[in-house]
N, C-alpha and C positions, 0 to 999 in steps of 0.2 A: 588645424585645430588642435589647441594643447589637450591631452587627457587629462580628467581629474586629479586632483590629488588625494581625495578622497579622505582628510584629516580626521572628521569629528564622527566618533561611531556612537550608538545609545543600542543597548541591549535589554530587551525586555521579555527573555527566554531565563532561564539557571543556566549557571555556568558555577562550575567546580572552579574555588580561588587559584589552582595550577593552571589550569587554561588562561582563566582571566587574565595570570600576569603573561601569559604567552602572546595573549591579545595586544595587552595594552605596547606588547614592542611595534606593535605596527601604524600603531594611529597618535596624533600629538592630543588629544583626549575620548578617554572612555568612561562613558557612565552607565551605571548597571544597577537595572530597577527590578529585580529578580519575581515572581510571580508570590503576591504574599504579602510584599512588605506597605501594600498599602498606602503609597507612596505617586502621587502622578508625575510625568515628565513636563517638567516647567515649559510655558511657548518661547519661553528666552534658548532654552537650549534644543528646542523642537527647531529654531530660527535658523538656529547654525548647524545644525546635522549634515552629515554628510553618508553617513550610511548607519542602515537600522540592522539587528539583525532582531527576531522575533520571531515567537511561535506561528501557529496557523493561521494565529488571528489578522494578522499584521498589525498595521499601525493600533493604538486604542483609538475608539472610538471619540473621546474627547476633545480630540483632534482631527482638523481640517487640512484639505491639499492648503489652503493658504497661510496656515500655521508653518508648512514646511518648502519654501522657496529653496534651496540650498542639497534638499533632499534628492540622490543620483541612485543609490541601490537599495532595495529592500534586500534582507536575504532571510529567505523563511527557512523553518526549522521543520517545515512540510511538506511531504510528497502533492499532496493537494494543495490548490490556489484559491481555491470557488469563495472560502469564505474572509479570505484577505483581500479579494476581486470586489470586496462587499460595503469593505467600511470606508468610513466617510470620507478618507485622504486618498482612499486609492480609486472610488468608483469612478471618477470624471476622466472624460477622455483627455484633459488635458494635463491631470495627473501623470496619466498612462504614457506622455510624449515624455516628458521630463524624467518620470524616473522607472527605473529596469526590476522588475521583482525576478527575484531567479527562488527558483523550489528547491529542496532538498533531496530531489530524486536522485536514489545513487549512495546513500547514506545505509538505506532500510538491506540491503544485501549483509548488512552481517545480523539481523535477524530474522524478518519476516521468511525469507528460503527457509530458516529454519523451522519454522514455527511450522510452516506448508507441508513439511518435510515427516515432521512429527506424528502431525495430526493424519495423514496418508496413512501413516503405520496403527496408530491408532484406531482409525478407524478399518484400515484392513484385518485388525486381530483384535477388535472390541476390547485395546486395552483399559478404554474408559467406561464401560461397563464391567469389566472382571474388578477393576481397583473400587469400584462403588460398591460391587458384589460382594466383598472380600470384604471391604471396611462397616457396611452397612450389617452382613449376615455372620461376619465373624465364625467361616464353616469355609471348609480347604470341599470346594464345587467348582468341579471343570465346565459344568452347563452353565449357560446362561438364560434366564427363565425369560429373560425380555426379548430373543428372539426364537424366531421358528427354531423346531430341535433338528439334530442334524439325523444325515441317514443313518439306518442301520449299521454296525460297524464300524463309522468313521470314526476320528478323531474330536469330538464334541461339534459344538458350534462358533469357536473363536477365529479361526482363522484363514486367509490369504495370504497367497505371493503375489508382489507387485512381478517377482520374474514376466517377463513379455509382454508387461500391458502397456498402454497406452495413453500418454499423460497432454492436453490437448490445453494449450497456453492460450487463455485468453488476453489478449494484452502483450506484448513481449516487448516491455520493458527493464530495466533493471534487477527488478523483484523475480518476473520472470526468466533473465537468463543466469540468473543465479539458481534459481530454483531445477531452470534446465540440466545445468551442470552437477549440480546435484541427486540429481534424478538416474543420468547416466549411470552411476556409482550401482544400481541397484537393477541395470539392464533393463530400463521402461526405455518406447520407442518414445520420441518427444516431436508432436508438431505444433504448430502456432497457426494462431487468426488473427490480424490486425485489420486496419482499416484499407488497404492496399492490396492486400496480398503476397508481399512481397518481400523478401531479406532486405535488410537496408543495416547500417555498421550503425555502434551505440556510440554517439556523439556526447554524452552526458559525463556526469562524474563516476568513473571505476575503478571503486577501490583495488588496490593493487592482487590479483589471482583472485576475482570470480566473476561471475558472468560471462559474456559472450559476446566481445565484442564484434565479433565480425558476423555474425548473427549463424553460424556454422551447423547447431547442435539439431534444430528441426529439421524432419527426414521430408518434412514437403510444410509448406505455407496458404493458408486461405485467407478466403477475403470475408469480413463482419457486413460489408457494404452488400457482395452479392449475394442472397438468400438461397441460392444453392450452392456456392461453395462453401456458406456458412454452413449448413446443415450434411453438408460433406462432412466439414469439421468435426462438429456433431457427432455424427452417429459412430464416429471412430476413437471417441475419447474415454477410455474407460473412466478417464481421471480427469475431471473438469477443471482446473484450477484458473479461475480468475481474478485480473485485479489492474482491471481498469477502472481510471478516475470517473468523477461525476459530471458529466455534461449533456447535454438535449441529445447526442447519440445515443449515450450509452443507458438515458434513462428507464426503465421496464423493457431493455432489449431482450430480456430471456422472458418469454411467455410459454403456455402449454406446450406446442407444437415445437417449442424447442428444447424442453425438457423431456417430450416424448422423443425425441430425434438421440438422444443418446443409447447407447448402448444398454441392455438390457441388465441392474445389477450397480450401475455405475455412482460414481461417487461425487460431490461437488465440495468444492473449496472456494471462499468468496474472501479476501482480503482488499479487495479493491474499494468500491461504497454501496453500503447495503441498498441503494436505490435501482440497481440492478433487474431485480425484481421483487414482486410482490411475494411475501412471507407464505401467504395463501397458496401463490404457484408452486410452492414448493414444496411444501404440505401436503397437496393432493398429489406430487409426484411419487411422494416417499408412501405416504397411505396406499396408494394403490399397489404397490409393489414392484414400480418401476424405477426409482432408482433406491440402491442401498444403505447409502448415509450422505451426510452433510456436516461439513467444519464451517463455521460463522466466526469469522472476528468484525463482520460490518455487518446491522440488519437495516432491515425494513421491521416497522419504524427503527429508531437511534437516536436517542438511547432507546432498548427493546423493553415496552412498558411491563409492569410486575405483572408476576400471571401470565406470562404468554404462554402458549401451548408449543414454543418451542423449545421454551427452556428444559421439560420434561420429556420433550420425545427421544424417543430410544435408541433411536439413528440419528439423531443430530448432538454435535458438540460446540455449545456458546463459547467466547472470550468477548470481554468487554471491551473492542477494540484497544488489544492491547499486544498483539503480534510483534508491532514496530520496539517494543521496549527494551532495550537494552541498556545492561550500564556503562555508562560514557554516551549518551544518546546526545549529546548537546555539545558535548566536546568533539565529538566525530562530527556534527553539524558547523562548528565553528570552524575547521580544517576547510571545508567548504567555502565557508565566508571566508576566510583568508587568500586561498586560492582562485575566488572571484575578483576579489582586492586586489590586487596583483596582478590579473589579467587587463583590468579596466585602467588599473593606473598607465600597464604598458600598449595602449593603444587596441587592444583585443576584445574581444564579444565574453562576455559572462557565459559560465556553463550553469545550462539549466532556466534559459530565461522566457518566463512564464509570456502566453502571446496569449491575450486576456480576451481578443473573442473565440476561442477556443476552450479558455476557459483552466488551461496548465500550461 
């Protein structure tokens, strides 16, 4: 069986006009419907497609699998699939035979590690309360009135060393062993929970020096599946950081009894999907005074309606899911799709390709 040739590509992500003509050396046409211009993709040229490349969404909705006979790879510009698993051309199974959607896992390491990274430090020395304090009270105050005061003698109430703690990967993907690697730099121990239990090498897209390919960096591995080595997990993480996709496992998996199972003091980071758990759970962890803060760039609900009582709590710091944002986000995604191209035209498996009852 010959491989595709994969000729006719339609882009309906932004692409910066330097890429785009980088693009067009690889395919004998490209058309580029940029988000905006209000503009639909004709069924004449939907007929002849040969590869998409496109945001989260995937295909537009105006469009059916039988619009696209011809169609061989999606390639999305999203670590998630769920909601291009959704629309009209890709949901049928016999879409799912004919054409490969590959995700964009593998891209987000030159931000989100960072954003993890930040918000860690942040929240260990309340730099997001001293900069609100300061801009707000316009008064040079080392206290901070929004939390308990410190002991006698110390040093106020801002700060923590991550020195010797323990940062507990939920997920350890891409984002994760970027994040690992980064972590190291600051002497936290690092271990991981997956579905397994178990080191396995990162088979995805890695950009060249980060992550963890061989999966080295955690000093022991648990399993999400078994409820006591999860809770092992648990209760050794000082530093919770998750960012696992959305799927029927991973929906409401953190409940009370696994927020109580953490370490007394402890911190959470959620970049993966706010479905995680419920808003409420986490709220009555923080209220109570069992764990210390929380970094949000995915809630429960999403978008987090106006008024929420987490926008203002004291130990919690929002982003509008906007961790992944970097500049060149689309260009570094298109490296991706080209590198797929490539592989498929030379008889080879796409990196990254989404298995749709799973859900990424």
């Amino acid at each position: 069986m010959m491989a595709p040739e994969l000729s006719n590509l339609i882009i309906t992500s932004p692409l910066s006009i330097e890429k785009l003509a980088q693009v067009k050396k690889h395919f004998k046409s490209v058309h580029h419907f940029p988000p905006g211009i209000n503009e639909k993709v004709s069924k004449e040229l939907a007929n002849n497609v040969d590869v998409w490349y496109s945001n989260y969404t995937g295909i537009p909705t105006y469009l059916e699998f039988k619009d696209l006979p011809n169609l061989k790879l999606v390639q999305l510009t999203s670590a998630g699939a769920n909601v291009a698993l959704n629309s009209p051309a890709l949901r049928s199974e016999e879409a799912r035979k004919q054409i490969t959607i590959s995700s964009a896992s593998g891209i987000h390491s030159l931000s989100i590690p960072q954003w993890i990274i930040s918000q860690i430090i942040s929240l260990y020395l309340h730099l997001y309360l001293q900069t609100y304090n300061a801009r707000h009270t316009q008064k040079w105050n080392r206290e901070i009135p929004q939390l308990p005061p410190p002991p006698p003698g110390d040093f106020g109430n801002s700060g923590r060393s991550l020195y010797g703690k323990t940062a507990g990967l939920l997920g350890y993907g891409h984002i994760a062993r970027e994040t690992a690697r980064l972590l190291k730099a600051f002497n936290v121990n690092v271990i991981a929970a997956n579905s397994t239990g178990t080191k396995r090498k990162d088979d995805g897209y890695i950009i060249p020096g980060t992550g963890d390919e061989e999966g080295i960096i955690p000093s022991a591995y648990y399993s999400t599946n078994d409820p006591e080595s999860f809770k092992a997990f648990l209760s050794k993480s000082d530093i919770l950081i998750a960012s696992l996709p959305s799927t029927p496992q991973t929906k409401d998996l953190l409940k009370d009894e696994h927020f109580d199972a953490l370490p007394k003091d402890a911190i959470l980071l959620n970049v993966g999907r706010g479905d995680l758990f419920k808003s409420e759970t986490l709220i009555k962890a923080l209220d109570k005074g069992h764990l210390s803060g929380a970094a949000l760039d995915v809630t429960d609900p999403e978008p987090l309606t106006d008024g929420h009582p987490l926008y203002t709590h004291p130990l919690v710091i929002i982003t509008p899911h906007t961790s992944s944002n970097v500049k060149g986000y689309f260009e570094i995604g298109a490296d991706l799709l080209l590198e797929n191209v490539k592989r498929i035209r030379e008889g080879g498996k796409p990196i990254n390709k989404v298995i749709p009852e799973r859900g990424y």
